[in-house]
C-alpha positions, 0 to 999 in steps of 0.5 A: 531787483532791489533798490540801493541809494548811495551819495556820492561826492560831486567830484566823484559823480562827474568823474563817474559820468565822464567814464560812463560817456567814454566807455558808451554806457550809462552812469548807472550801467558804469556804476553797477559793472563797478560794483560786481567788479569790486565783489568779484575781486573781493570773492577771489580774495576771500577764495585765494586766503581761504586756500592759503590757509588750508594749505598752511594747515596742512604744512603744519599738520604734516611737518612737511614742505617744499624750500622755496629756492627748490620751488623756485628752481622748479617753476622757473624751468617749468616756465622755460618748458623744461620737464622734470621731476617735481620736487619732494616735500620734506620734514621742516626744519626746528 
């Protein structure tokens, strides 16, 4: 393990020390659960754009895609339990 040496504002260090007591953990313990919270959040991100973008490829590669309206259509009676067929991707418009 590594030590990292950060300074915080004194309004921010009794905040951090008011949440740590509430939450019956140490400053430290608060303080690192909040870092790796942050770098999850920030992996997920970086994974979700990553998809996105090799979808968006993908879109432009093929010329091919699905309207929005007809998706939503879809996943709105997906989510109202209903099953039917998915809907096709076709050439894009232009």
């Amino acid at each position: 393990m590594s030590t990292t040496t950060i300074r915080l504002p004194d309004d921010l260090k009794a905040r951090v020390v008011a949440a740590a007591e509430r939450a019956g953990t140490s400053a430290h313990g608060f303080i690192l659960e909040a870092i790796a919270e942050k770098a999850a959040a920030a992996e997920l991100r970086a994974d979700f754009a990553a998809l996105a973008d090799e979808r968006h490829a993908r879109i432009l590669a093929s010329g091919q895609a699905i309207p929005w309206q007809e998706m939503r259509a879809y996943l709105e009676d997906r989510l109202a339990g209903n099953t039917l067929k998915r809907p096709a991707a076709r050439k894009l418009a232009g």
